[in-house]
N, C-alpha and C positions, 0 to 999 in steps of 0.2 A: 450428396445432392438432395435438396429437400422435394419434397412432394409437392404438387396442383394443392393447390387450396379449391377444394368445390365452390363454386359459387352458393351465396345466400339467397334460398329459396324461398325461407318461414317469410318473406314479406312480400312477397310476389303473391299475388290472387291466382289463385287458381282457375282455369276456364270449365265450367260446368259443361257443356258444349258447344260445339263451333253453332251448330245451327240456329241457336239459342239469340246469336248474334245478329243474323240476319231476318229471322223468323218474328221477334217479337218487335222488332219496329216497323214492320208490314204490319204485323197484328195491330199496333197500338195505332198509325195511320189510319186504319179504316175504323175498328174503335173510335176514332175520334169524329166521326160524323155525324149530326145532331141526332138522325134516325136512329143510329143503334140504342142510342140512351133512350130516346123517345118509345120507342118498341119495346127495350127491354131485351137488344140483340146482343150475342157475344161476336165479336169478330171473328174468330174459327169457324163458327157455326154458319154465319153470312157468308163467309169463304168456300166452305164444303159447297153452299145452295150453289153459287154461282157457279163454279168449276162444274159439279153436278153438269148443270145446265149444260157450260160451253164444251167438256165433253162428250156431249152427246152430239154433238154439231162438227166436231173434228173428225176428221180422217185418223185410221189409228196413227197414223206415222207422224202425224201432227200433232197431235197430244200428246205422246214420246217428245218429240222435239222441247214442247211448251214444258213439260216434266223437267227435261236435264235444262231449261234455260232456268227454271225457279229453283234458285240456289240455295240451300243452308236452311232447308226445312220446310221451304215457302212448295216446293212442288211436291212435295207428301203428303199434302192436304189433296192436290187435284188425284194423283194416284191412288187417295181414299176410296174413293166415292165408288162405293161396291153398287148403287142403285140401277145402275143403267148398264152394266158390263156385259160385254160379247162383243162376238163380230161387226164390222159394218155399223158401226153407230153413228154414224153424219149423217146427220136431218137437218136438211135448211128449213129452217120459221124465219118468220121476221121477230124484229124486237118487241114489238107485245106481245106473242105468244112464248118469247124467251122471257119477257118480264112476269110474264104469269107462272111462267114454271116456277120461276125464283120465289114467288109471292106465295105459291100454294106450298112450294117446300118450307117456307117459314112462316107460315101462317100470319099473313100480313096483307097489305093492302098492296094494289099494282103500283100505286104511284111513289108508294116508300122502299115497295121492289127495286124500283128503277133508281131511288138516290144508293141503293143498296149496292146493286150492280155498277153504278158509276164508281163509286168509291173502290171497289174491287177494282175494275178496269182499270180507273186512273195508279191504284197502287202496284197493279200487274206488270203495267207496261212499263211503268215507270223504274222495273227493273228489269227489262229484256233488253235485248238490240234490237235497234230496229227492223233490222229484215224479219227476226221472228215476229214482232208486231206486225209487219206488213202479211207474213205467209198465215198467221191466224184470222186477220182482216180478212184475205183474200178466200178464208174460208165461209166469212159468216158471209149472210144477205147483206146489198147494201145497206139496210138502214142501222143493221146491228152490226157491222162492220164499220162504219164511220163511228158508232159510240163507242167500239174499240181502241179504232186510230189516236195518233197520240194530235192533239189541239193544233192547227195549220197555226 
């Protein structure tokens, strides 16, 4: 009886990592926003600001959540953000004093904050489910919770 023939591997690409897959066309999505070029921003770095931020605003059990929804790399960036860690970190602001946190974490101006944070948000949601977009919504203030929501 003859032996399996292994299948041929040497042509098959290799996967560097799984995360890699989903992680860097987040990244490259909000990299693509005129602001970052204009600024001089990296997308990881305008990522870490804005997570920064919105964890500071979540419930801990809510930010866990939003963690295991960003899949394949994308929520080890919000798990980074050693700046603001401890108990009880939900502070309701409105959206300009969230755009400003953003603005002074990257030394930029409020209003290139805010295309900063949009781009984040729209690339965020844009991979959750809905209810977890709705149960983060329902944490921010209304005016920074409707720039959340995903577009009626």
């Amino acid at each position: 009886m003859a032996s399996p023939v292994p299948p041929d591997t040497h042509n098959v690409p290799v996967k560097e990592r799984d995360e890699s897959l989903e992680l860097q066309p987040f990244l490259d999505e909000i990299q693509g926003d005129a602001v970052m070029h204009s600024q001089g921003l990296e997308a990881r770095e305008a990522t870490s600001a804005v997570f920064c931020s919105l964890a500071r605003r979540l419930s801990d059990g809510e930010d866990v959540k939003l963690y295991r929804a960003l899949t394949g790399g994308i929520g080890d960036i919000l798990g980074a953000c050693s700046v603001h860690r401890g108990p009880s970190r939900a502070k309701r602001i409105g959206r300009d004093e969230f755009i400003t946190d953003v603005a002074d974490h990257l030394k930029i101006k409020p209003d290139q904050a805010f295309r900063v944070v949009t781009a984040v948000f729209t690339a965020v949601r844009d991979r959750i489910p809905e209810q977890e977009v709705a149960a983060v919504a329902s944490q921010l203030p209304a005016d920074l919770g409707d720039l959340f929501r995903r577009p009626v």
